[in-house]
LUMDREN-112751 format. One record per residue (C-alpha): residue in one letter; x, y, z; residue number from 1. Coordinates in steps of 0.25 Angstrom, whole numbers, plus 2048, in hexadecimal, padded with zeros to 3 digits. Layout:
N
@residuo = a&x = X&y = Y&z = Z&num = NUM
...
end
This chain:
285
@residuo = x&x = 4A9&y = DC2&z = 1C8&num = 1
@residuo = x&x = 4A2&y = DB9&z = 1D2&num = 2
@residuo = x&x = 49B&y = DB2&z = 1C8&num = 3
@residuo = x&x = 4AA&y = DB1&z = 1C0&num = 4
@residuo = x&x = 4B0&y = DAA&z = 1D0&num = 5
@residuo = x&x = 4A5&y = DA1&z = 1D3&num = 6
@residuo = x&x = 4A6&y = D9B&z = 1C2&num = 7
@residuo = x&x = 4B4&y = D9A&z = 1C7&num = 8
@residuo = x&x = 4B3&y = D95&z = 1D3&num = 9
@residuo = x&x = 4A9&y = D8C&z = 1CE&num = 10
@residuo = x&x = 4B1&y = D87&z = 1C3&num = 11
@residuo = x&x = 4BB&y = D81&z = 1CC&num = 12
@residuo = x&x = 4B0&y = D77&z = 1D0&num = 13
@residuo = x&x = 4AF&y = D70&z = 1C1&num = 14
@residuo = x&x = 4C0&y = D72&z = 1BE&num = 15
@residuo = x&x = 4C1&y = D64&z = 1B7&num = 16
@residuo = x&x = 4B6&y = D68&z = 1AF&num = 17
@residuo = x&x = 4BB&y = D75&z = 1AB&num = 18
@residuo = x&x = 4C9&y = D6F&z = 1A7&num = 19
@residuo = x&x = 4C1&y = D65&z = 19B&num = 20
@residuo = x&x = 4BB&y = D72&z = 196&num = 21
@residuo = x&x = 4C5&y = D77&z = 195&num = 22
@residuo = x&x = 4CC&y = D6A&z = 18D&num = 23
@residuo = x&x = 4C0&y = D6C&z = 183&num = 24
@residuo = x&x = 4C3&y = D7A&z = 181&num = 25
@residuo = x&x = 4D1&y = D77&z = 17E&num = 26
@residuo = x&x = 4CE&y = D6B&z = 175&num = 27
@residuo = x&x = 4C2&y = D73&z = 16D&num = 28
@residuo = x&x = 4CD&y = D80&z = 16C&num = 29
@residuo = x&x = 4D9&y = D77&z = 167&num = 30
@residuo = x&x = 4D0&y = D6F&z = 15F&num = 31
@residuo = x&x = 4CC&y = D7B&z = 156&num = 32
@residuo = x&x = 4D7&y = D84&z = 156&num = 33
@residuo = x&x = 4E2&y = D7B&z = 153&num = 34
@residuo = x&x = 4E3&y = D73&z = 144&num = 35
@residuo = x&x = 4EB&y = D69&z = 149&num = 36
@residuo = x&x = 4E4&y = D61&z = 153&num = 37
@residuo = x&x = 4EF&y = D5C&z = 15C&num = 38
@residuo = x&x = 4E7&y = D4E&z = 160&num = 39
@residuo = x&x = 4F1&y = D4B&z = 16C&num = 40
@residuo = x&x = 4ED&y = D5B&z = 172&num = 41
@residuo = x&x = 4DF&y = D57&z = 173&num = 42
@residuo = x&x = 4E1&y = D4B&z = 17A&num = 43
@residuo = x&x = 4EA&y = D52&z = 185&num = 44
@residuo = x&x = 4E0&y = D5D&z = 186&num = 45
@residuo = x&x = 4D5&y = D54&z = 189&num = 46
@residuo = x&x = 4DD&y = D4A&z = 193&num = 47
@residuo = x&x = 4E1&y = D56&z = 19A&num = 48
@residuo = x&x = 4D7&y = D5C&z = 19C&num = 49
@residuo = x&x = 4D1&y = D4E&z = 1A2&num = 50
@residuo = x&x = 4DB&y = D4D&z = 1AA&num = 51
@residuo = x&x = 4DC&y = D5B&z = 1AF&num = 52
@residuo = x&x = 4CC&y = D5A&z = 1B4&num = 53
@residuo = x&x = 4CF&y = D4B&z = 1BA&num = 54
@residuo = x&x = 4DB&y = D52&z = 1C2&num = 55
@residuo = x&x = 4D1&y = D5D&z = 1C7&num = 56
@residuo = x&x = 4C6&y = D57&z = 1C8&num = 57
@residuo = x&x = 4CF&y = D4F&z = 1D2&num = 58
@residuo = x&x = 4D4&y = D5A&z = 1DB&num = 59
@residuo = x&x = 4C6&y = D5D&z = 1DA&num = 60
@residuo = x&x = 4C1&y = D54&z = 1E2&num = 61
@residuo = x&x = 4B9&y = D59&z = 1F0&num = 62
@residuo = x&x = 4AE&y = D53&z = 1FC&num = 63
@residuo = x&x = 4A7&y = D5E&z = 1FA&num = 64
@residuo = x&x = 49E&y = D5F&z = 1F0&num = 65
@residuo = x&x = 49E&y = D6E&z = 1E8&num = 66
@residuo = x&x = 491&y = D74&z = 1E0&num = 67
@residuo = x&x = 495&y = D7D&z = 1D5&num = 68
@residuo = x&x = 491&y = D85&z = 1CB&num = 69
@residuo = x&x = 483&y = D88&z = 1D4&num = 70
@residuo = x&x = 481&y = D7B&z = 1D5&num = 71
@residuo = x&x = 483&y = D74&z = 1C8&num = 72
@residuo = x&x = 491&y = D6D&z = 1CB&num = 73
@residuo = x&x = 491&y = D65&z = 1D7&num = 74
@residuo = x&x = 4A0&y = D5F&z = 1DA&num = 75
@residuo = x&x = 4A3&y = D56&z = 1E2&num = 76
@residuo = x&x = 4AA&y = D47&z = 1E2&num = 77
@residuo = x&x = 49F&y = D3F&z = 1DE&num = 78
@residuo = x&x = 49F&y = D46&z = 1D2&num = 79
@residuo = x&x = 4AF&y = D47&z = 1CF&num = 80
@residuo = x&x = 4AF&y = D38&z = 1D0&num = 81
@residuo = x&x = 4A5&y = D37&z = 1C4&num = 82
@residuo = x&x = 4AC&y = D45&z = 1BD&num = 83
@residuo = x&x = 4BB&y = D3C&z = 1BF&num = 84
@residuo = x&x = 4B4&y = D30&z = 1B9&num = 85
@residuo = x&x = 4B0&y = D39&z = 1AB&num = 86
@residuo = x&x = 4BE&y = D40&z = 1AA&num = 87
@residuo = x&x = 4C4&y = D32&z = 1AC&num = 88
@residuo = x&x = 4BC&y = D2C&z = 1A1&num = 89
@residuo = x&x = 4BF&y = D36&z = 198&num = 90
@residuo = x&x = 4CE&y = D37&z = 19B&num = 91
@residuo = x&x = 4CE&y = D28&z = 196&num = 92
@residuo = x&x = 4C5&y = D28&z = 18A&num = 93
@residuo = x&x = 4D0&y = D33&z = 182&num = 94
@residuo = x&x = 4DD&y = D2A&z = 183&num = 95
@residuo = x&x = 4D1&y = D1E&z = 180&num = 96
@residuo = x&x = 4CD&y = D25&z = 173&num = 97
@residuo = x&x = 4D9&y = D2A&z = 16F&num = 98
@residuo = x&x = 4DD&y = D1F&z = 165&num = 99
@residuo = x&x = 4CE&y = D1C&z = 15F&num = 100
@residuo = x&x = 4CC&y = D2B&z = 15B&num = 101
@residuo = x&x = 4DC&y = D2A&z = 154&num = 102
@residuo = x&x = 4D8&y = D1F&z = 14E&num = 103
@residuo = x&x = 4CA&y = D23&z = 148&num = 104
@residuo = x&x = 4CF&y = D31&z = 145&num = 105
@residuo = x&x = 4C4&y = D3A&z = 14C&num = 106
@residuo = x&x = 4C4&y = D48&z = 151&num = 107
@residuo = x&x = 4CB&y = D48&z = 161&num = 108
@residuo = x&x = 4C7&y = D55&z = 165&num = 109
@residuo = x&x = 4B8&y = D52&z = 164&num = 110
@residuo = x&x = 4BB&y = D45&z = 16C&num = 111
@residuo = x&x = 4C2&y = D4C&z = 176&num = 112
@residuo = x&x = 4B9&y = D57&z = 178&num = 113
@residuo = x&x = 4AC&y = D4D&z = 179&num = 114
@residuo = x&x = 4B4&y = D47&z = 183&num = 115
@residuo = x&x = 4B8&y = D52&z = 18D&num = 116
@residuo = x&x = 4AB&y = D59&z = 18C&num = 117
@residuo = x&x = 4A3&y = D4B&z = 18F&num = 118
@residuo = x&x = 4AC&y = D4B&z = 19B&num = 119
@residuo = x&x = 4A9&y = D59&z = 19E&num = 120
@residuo = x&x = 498&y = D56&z = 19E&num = 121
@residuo = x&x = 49C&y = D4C&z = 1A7&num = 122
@residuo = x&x = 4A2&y = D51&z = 1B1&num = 123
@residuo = x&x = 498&y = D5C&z = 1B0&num = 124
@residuo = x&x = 48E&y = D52&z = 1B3&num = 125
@residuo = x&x = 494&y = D4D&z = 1C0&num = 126
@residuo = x&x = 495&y = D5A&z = 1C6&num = 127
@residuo = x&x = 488&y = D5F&z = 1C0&num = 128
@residuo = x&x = 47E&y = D63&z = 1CC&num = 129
@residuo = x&x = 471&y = D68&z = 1C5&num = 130
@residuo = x&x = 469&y = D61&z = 1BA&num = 131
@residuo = x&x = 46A&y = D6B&z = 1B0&num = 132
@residuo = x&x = 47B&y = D69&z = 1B1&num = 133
@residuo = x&x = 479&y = D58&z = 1B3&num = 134
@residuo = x&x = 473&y = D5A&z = 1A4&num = 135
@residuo = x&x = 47A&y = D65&z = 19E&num = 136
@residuo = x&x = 487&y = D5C&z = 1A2&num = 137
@residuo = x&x = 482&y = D4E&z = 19F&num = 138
@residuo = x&x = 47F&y = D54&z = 191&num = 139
@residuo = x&x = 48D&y = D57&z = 18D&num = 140
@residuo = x&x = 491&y = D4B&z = 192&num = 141
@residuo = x&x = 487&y = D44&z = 18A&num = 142
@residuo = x&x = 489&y = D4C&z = 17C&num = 143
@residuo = x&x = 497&y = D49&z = 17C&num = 144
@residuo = x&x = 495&y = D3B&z = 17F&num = 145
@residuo = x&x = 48A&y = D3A&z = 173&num = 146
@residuo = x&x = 496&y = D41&z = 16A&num = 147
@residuo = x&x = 4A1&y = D37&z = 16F&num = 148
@residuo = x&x = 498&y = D2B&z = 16A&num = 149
@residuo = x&x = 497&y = D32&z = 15D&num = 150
@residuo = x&x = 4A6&y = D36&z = 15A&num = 151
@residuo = x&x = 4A9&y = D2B&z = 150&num = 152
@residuo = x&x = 49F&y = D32&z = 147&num = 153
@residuo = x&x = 4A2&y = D29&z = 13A&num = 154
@residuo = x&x = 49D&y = D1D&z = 142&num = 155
@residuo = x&x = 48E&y = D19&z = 13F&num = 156
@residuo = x&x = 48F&y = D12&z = 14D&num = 157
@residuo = x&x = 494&y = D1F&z = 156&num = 158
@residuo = x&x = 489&y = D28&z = 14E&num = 159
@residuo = x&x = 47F&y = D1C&z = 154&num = 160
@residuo = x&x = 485&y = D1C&z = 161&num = 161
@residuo = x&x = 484&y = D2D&z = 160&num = 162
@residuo = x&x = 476&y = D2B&z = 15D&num = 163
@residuo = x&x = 471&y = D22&z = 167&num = 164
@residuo = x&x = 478&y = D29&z = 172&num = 165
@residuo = x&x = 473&y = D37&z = 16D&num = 166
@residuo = x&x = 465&y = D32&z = 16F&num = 167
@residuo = x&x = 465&y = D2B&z = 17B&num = 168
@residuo = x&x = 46E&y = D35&z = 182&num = 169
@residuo = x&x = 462&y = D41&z = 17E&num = 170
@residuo = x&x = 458&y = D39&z = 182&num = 171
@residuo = x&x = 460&y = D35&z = 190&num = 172
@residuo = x&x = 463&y = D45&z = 193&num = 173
@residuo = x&x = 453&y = D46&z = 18E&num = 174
@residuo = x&x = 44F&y = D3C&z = 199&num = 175
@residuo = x&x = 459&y = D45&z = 1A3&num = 176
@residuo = x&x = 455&y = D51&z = 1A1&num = 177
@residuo = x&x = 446&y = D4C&z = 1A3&num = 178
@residuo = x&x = 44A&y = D47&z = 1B0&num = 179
@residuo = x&x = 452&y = D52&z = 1B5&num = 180
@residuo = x&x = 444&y = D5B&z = 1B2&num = 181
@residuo = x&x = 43E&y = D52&z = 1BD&num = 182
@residuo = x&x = 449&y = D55&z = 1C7&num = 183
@residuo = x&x = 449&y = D63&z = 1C5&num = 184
@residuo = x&x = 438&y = D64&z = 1C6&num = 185
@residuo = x&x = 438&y = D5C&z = 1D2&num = 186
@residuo = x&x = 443&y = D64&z = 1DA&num = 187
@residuo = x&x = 43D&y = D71&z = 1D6&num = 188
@residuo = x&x = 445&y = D76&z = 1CC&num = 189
@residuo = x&x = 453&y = D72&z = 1D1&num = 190
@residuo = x&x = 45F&y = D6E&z = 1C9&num = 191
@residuo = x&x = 469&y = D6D&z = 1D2&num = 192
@residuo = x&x = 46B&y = D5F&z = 1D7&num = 193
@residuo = x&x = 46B&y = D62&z = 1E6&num = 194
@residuo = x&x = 45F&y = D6C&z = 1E3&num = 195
@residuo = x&x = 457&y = D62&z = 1DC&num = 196
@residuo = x&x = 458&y = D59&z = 1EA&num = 197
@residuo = x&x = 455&y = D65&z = 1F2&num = 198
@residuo = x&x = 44A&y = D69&z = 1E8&num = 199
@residuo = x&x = 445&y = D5B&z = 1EA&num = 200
@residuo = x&x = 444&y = D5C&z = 1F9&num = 201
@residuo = x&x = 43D&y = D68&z = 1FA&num = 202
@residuo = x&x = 432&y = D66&z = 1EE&num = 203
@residuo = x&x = 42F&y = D56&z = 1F5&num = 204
@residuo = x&x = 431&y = D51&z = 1E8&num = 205
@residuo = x&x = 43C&y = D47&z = 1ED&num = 206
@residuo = x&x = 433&y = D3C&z = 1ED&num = 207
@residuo = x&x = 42B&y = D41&z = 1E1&num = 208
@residuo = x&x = 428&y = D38&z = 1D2&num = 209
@residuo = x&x = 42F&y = D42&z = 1CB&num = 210
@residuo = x&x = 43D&y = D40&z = 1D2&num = 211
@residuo = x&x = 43C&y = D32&z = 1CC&num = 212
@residuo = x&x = 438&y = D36&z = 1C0&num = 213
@residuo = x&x = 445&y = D40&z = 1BE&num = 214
@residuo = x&x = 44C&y = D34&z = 1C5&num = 215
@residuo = x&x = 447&y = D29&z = 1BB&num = 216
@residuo = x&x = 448&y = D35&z = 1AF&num = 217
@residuo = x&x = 458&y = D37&z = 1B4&num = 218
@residuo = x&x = 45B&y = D29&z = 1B6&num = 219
@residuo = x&x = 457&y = D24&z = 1A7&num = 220
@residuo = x&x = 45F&y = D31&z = 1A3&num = 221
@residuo = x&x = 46C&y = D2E&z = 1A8&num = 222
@residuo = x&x = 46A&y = D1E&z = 1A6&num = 223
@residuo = x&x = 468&y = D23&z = 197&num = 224
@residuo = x&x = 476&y = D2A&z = 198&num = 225
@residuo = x&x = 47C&y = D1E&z = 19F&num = 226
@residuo = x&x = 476&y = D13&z = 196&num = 227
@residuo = x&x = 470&y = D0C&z = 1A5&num = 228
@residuo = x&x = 469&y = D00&z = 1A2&num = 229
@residuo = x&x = 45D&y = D01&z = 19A&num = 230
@residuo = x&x = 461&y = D0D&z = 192&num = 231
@residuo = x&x = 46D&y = D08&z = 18E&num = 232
@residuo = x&x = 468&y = D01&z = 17F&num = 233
@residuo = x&x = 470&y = D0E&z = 17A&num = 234
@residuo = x&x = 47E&y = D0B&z = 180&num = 235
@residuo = x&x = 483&y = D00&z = 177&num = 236
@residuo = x&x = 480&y = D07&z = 16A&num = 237
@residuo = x&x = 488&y = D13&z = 16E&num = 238
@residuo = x&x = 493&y = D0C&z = 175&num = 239
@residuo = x&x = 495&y = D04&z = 167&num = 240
@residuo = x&x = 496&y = D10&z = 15F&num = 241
@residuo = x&x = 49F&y = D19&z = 169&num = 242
@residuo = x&x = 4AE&y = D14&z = 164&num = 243
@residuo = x&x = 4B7&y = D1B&z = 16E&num = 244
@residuo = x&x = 4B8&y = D1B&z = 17C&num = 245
@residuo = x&x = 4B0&y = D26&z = 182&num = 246
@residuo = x&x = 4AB&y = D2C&z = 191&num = 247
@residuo = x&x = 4A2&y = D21&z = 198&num = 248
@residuo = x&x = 496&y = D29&z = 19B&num = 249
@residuo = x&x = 491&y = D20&z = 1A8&num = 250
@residuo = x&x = 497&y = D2B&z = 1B0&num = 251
@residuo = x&x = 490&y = D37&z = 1AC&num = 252
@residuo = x&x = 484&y = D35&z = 1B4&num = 253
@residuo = x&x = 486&y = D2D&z = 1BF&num = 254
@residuo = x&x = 489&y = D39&z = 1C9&num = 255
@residuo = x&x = 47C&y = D40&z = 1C5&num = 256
@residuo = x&x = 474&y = D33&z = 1C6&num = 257
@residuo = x&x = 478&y = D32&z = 1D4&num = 258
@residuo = x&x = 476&y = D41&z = 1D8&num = 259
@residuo = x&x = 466&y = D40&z = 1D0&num = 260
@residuo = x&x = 461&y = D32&z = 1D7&num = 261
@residuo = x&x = 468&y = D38&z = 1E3&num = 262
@residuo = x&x = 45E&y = D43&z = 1E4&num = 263
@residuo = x&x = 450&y = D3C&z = 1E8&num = 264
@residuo = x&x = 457&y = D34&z = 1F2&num = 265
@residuo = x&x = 45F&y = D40&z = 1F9&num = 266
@residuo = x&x = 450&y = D47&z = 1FB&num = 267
@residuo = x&x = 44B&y = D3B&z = 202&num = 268
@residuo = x&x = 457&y = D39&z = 20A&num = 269
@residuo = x&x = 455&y = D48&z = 20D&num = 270
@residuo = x&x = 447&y = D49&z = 210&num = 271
@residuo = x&x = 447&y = D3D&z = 219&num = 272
@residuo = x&x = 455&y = D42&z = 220&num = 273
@residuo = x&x = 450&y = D45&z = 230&num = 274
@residuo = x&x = 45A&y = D52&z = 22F&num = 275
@residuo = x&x = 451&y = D57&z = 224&num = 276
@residuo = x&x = 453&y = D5D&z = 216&num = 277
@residuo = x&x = 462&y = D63&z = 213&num = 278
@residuo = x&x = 45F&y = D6E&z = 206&num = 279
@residuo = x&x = 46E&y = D6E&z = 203&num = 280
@residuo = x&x = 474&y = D61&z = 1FF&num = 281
@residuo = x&x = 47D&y = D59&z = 1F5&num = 282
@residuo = x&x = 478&y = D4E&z = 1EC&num = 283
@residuo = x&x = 488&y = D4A&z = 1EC&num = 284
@residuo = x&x = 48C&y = D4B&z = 1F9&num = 285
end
């Protein structure tokens, strides 16, 4: 029963989330009981239910930053401004799709679905507060991402696009994953994002090679991701072959880029501080 009140109480805390699962649900439910596929229903459930987490993601808004989930959700409003960029760019790419997808004829529901569960990984990914949660969420942004450039399955220049943006997306989270593997040897076997600074500070390894070597792995991760000059060669090819509008992905790592090359610099400032160490603080404050 206690465990039953802290899920719920808990759950409050990633509300906008919750309303686009269940928008999913409701679209995957009515998409397979029913034999005539109302078109206009899907579009209302999945504007609603964008709407609906923009409006509490609103009334969510606080100066206090809140952990969650034993620390794998930290919210705060650094992170809703980037969450309120996502739901805005996927509230606009439905109505600016509408008219190709009519006109070509392909499945809604699949479009739709990619859509609000991109937006879901996300908004995870802003929240996110451990390494194993940052990856788990920027996967299921990606994947749906990789399926969105490949919906027009019948064009030879989408199934190139797919291709190329399959690879260089696995050999982007490869590169990530390697560097998270740095961060969490060199802070002792911490995840948590404030652990992993804590952890730092207490093993010395602030100032140590390998923080730059899971600095430099992270950084050529994400610049993968986010097509940064000089590992953007891929972009234009994949661009060419996507036909619709779809989410623009520069925001999906920008918060946890700031929170990672935050970290080496929060230990010096801490170490050198004349007030001493503080074991308890927030790399979003």
């Amino acid at each position: 029963m206690k465990a039953f009140h802290l899920l719920l109480f808990d759950g409050s805390f990633i509300f906008p989330e919750l309303i686009l699962i269940l928008g999913v649900i409701l679209l995957l439910m009515i998409d397979s009981t029913s034999d005539q596929k109302d078109i206009s229903s899907f579009y209302f459930i999945s504007s609603t239910s964008l709407v609906m987490s923009i409006t509490a993601l609103l009334f969510r808004w606080r100066e206090e930053p809140l952990i969650s989930f034993s620390g794998n959700f930290q919210t705060n409003n650094f992170n809703e401004i980037f969450q309120f960029l996502i739901l805005l760019s996927s509230t606009l790419s439905i109505p600016l799709s509408i008219e190709y997808i009519e006109c070509t004829e392909m499945a809604i529901t699949e479009f739709l679905l990619f859509i609000l569960t991109a937006t879901l990984g996300g908004m995870f990914l802003c929240s996110a507060n451990d390494l194993i949660t940052i990856f788990v969420a920027l996967e299921c942004f990606s994947l749906c991402s990789y399926l969105l450039s490949g919906y027009t399955k019948k064009d030879v220049r989408s199934n190139e696009a797919t291709m190329k943006y399959l690879l260089m997306g696995g050999a982007s989270s490869s590169i990530l994953v390697h560097g998270f593997s740095w961060l969490y040897g060199s802070s002792g076997g911490e995840i948590e994002l404030q652990e992993i600074v804590n952890g730092l500070i207490n093993t010395q390894m602030y100032n140590s090679p390998g923080i730059s070597i899971a600095l430099i792995f992270i950084t050529v991760g994400i610049g993968f991701k986010l097509s940064l000059a000089p590992s953007h060669q891929w972009t234009p090819d994949v661009y060419e072959g996507v036909r619709f509008v779809r989410e623009i992905p520069t925001s999906l790592s920008i918060s946890e880029m700031f929170g990672f090359f935050k970290t080496p610099w929060t230990c010096r400032r801490e170490m050198l501080s004349p007030l001493g160490t503080r074991q308890n603080f927030s790399l979003f404050k």
